[in-house]
C-alpha positions in Angstrom: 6.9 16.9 -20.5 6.4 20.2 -18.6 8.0 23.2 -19.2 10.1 24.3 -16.4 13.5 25.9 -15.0 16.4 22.6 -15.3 18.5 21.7 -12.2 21.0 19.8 -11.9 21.0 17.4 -8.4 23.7 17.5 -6.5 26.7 14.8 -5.7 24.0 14.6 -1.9 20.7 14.6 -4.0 20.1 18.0 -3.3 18.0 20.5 -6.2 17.2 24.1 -5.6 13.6 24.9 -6.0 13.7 28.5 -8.1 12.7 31.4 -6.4 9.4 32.3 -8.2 8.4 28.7 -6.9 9.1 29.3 -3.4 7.9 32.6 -3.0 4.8 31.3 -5.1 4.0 28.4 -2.7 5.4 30.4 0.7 8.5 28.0 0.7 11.9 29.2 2.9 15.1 27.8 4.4 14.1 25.4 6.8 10.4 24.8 5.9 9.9 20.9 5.8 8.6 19.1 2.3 7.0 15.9 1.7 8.1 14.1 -1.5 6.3 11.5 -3.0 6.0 9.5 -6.4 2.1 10.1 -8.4 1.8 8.8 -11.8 5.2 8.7 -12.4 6.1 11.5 -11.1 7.9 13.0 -8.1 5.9 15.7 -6.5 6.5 17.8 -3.7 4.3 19.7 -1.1 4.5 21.9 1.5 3.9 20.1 4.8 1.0 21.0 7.0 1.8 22.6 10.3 0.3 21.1 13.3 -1.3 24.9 13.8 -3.0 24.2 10.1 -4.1 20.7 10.7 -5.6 22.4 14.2 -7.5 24.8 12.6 -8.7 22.1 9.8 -10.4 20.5 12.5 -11.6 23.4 14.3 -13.8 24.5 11.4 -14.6 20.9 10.7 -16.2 20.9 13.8 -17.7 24.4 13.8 -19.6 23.1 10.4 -20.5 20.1 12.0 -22.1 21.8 14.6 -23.9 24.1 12.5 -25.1 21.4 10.5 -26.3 19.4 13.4 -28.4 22.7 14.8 -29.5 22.7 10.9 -30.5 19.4 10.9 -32.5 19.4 14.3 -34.8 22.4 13.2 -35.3 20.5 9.8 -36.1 17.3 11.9 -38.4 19.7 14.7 -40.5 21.3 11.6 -40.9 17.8 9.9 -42.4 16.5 13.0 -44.3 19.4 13.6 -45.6 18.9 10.0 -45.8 15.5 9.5 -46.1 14.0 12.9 -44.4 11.8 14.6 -43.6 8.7 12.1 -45.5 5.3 12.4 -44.2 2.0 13.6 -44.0 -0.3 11.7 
């Protein structure tokens, strides 16, 4: 069992995360949670913003372009090195 602050839920379900938590994980009024089961165990996360999730992608797509340029010198030398390869 982990060692933690005890709270009692409310007649409405509701528990108050303690305050070293929240300022911890950047949690205040009105931020929006996702709660889920995992081994057993009830979790919760701090849900991703669509202006995260944007900028996720944005620099999944920046690496993907700088590993396609990567990839097309790689494949430029090879066949400057190599040749182009036989049919077969």
């Amino acid at each position: 069992m982990s060692k933690g602050e005890r709270r009692k839920i409310g007649k409405r379900g509701q528990v108050t995360i303690p305050k070293e938590l929240r300022e911890r994980f950047g949690l205040k009024g009105g931020d929006d949670v996702v709660i889920h089961e995992e081994g057993g165990k009830l979790v919760i996360e701090r849900s991703v913003t669509r202006e995260e999730l944007a900028e996720g992608y944005r620099q999944r797509a920046q690496r993907t372009r700088e590993l396609t340029d990567e990839l097309e010198g790689v494949s430029t030398e090879a066949n400057e090195q190599l040749g182009d390869a036989p049919e077969w």
